[in-house]
N, C-alpha and C positions, 0 to 999 in steps of 0.2 A: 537573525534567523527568522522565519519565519514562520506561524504557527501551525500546528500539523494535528488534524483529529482525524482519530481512525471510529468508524459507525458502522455499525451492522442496519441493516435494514430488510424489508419485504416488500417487492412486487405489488403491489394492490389495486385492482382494476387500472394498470398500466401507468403508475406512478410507482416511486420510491418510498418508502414510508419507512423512517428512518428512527430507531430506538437511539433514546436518549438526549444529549444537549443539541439542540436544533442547528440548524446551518442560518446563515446571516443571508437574505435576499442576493441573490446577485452571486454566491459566493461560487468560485470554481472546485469545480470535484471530479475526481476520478472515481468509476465504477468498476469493481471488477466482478464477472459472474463466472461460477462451474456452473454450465446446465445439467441436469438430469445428477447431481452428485450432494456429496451431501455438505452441510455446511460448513462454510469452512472458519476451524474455530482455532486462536491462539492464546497460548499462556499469559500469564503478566511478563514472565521473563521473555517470552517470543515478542508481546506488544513492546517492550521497553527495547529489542534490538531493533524492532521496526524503525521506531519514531527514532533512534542513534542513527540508522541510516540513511533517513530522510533529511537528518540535519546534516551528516558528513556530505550528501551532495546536494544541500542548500549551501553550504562552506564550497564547492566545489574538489571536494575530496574523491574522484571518482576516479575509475580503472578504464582504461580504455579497451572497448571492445575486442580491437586486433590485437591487443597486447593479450588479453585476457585468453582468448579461442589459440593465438600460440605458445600461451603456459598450459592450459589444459592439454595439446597436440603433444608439448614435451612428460606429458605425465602419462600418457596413456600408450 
């Protein structure tokens, strides 16, 4: 599996400026932003189902889209 850190950071004259243990040169990242909302903040128990679910589909443990959109059709 592969390593997984989750970072909060702040905007700063058009950079990311990232609290905490730093990123490795080079390294790839995904951002995600709400504009205009407030920040978005998780538990230890919310961070600890995160990084489970990032490794269930590092393992390729995943649901399929079309499957998934017609279980939700059969529930509603």
């Amino acid at each position: 599996m592969s390593d997984v850190k989750i970072a909060t950071g702040t905007v700063t004259h058009g950079a990311i400026v990232v609290e905490g243990q730093p990123f490795s040169e080079g390294e790839k990242v995904t951002v995600l932003s709400y504009a205009d909302r407030e920040p978005f903040r998780v538990s230890p128990e919310e961070k600890r189902m995160l990084l489970e679910s990032l490794a269930q589909a590092d393992r390729g443990e995943l649901v399929d889209a079309d499957d998934l959109l017609a279980e939700l059709d059969e529930t509603n």
